[in-house]
Structure formats: structure tokens, C-alpha cells
C-alpha positions in Angstrom: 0.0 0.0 0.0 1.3 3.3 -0.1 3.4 4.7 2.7 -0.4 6.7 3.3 -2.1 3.5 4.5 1.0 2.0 6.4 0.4 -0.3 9.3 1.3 0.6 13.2 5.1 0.1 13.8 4.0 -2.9 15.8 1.4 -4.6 13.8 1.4 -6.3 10.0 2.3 -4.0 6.9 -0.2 -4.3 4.2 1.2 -4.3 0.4 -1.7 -2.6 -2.0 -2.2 -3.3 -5.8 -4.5 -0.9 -6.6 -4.8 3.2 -5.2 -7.3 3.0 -2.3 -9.9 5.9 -2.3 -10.6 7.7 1.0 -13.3 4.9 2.1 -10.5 2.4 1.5 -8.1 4.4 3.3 -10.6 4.5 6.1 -11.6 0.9 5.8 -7.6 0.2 6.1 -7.2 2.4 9.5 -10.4 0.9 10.5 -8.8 -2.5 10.5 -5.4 -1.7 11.6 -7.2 0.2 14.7 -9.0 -2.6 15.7 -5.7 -4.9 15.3 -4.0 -2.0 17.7 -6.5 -2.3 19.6 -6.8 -6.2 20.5 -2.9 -6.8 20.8 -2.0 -3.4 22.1 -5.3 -2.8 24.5 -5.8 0.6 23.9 -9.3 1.8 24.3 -11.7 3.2 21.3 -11.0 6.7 21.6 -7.6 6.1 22.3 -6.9 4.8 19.0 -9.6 6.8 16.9 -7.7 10.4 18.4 -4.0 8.4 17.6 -5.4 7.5 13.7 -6.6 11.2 13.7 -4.7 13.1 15.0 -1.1 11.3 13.8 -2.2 9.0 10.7 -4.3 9.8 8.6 -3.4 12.8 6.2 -0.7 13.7 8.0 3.2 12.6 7.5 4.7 10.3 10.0 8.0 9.3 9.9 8.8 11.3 6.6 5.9 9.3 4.6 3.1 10.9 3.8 -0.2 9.2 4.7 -3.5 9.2 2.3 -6.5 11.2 3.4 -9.1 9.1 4.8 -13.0 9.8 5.2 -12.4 10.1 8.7 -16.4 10.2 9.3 -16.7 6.6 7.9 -13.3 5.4 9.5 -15.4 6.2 13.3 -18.2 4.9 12.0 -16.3 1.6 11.2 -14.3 1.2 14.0 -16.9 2.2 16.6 -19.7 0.2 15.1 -17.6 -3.0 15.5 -16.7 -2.3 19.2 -20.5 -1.5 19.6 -21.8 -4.5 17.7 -19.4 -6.6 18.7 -21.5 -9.2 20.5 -23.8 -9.7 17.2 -21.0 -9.8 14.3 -19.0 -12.6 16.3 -22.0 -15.5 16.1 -22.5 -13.9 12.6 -19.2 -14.2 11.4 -19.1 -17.4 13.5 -21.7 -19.2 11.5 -20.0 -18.6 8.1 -17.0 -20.3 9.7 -16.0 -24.5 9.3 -16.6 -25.9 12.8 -13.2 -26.8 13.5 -12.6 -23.1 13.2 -13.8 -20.6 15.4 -13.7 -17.1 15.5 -11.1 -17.4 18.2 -8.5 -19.1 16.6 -8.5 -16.8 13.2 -5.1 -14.6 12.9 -5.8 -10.7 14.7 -5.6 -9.2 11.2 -8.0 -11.6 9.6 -10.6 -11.2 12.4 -10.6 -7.6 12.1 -11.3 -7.4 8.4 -13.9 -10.3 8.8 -15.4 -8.2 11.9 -14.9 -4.3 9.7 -16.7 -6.3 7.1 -19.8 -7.8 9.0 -20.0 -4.2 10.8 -20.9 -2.7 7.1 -23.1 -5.6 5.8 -25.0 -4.8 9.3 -24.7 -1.3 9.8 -24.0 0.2 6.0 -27.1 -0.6 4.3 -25.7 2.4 1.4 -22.6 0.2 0.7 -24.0 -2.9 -2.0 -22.9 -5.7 -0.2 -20.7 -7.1 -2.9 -18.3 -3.8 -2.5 -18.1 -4.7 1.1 -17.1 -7.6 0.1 -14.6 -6.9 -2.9 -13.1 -4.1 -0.9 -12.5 -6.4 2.2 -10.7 -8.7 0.3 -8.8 -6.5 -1.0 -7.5 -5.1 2.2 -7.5 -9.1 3.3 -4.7 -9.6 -0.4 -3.0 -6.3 1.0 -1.8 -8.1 3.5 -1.5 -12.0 3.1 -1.1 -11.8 -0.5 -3.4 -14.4 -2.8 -3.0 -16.6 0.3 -5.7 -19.0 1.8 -6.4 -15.8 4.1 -8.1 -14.2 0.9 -10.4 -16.9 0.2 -11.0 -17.0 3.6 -12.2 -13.6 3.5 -14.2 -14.2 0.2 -15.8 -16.9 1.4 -17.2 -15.2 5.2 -18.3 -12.5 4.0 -20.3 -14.0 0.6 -22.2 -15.9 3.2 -22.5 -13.6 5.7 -23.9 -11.0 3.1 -26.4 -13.5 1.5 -27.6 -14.6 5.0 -27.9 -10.9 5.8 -28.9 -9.2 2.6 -30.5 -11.9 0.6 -32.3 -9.4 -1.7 -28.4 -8.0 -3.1 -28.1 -11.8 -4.2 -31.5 -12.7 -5.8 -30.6 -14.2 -9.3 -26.9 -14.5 -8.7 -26.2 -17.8 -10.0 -22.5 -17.6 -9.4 -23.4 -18.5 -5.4 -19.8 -16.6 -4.3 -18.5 -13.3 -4.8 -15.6 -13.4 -7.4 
């Protein structure tokens, strides 16, 4: 990704293919928050004033970071602290058994959670851009691993359990 939409010092580095707009941006700090913020333990409005006030837009480091839509980036974040409790089973359910949300990689289970949070609370974002831009962030950093599909595969189902109106008449059955 460009040096805009790096990662914290301490958690992964994501590598982009493609120029994020400022909801990607924002979808990227979203996730990297949330990764801060389950290794790291710092609170909501900890990270939120640390990804305002000293990432996004500004330079850190002598690289300049992209402009996000900060507005969307708080709705994000905050939404998945708030929802928490209802996009774990959610996500959950589109799991295999033998995996739960528990043992899934920090990185992975915060795009998997940023994602469920907009299928849920975005109703303006078509559910097949949630998913297309999740994955993306999800190749950004494990390249065109099994973490990818991974991602593909949750959120397809979780956005067909939860918007099954988006997928009348797609006879594909998965995103991509």
C-alpha cells in the first residue's frame, strides 16, 4: 500500500495493488485500529484520536499518509466495538466448525469483523463492494493466500444470510 495507508510500527504492513480511495483508506485504518487495539489494549477513543490526530493525512516518519473519510473510518471502528457481541456468532456461522472465531489470525478477524459491521450497519454500501473491498485489504496483506479466500468466502455468506435481496438471481453462489 502506499506509505499513506501504512500499518502501526507494531502490527502487520499491508502491500496494496491498486490506489485506495478515501473509504478504502478509512476501511484500512479501520482494521489496523482494531488490530492496535486487541494486541496493544488501547481503548476506542484512544486509537480513533492516535489514527486522527497522527495518521491519517498527516506525515509520520517522513511518509506521507493518504487522506481518509475520517467520518466513515469512526463509523467503522466504533460500530464493530458497539456490535461486537452480534457480528461474532455472525461471522461465527459462516466459519467451518473446526474453526472458530477465536483461533482466526488478529488481522484476519478484524477485516472479517470491519466487514460484518458494514453488511449490518451500512445498508448504502452494496454488499458485494463490502465484500470486494475487504478482500482487497485481506490480499494487502497475506497476499493471494488462503487468508483471501477466507475472507471471500465469510463474508459472501454472511452477506447472503444478511442481505438476501443483493443476491437474488446471482447464479454464481460466491462473490468473485
Amino acid at each position: 500500500m502506499p506509505p499513506a495507508d501504512k500499518a502501526p510500527a507494531s502490527g502487520p504492513v499491508p502491500r496494496m495493488f491498486r490506489p485506495a480511495n478515501q473509504r478504502g483508506v478509512a476501511r484500512l485504518a479501520a482494521v489496523q485500529a482494531l488490530y492496535q487495539m486487541d494486541v496493544g489494549g488501547a481503548s476506542l477513543t484512544e486509537v480513533v484520536a492516535e489514527f486522527e490526530n497522527f495518521r491519517l493525512g498527516k506525515e509520520l516518519d517522513g511518509e506521507q499518509y493518504r487522506d481518509a473519510d475520517a467520518a466513515f473510518f469512526r463509523d467503522v471502528i466504533a460500530g464493530v466495538v458497539r456490535e461486537q457481541r452480534n457480528l461474532d456468532p455472525a461471522i461465527h456461522t459462516s466459519l467451518s466448525a473446526d474453526w472458530p472465531l477465536s483461533r482466526i489470525d488478529v488481522t484476519l478477524r478484524a477485516i472479517l469483523r470491519c466487514g460484518a459491521y458494514e453488511l449490518v450497519g451500512r445498508k448504502d454500501v452494496p454488499g458485494k463492494v463490502v465484500i470486494t473491498e475487504y478482500v482487497d485489504i485481506a490480499r494487502a496483506f497475506f497476499g493471494d493466500g488462503d487468508e483471501v479466500r477466507l475472507v471471500n468466502a465469510v463474508l459472501d455468506t454472511t452477506a447472503r444470510r444478511l442481505r438476501p435481496a443483493e443476491f437474488e438471481g446471482d447464479s454464481r453462489g460466491r462473490n468473485g
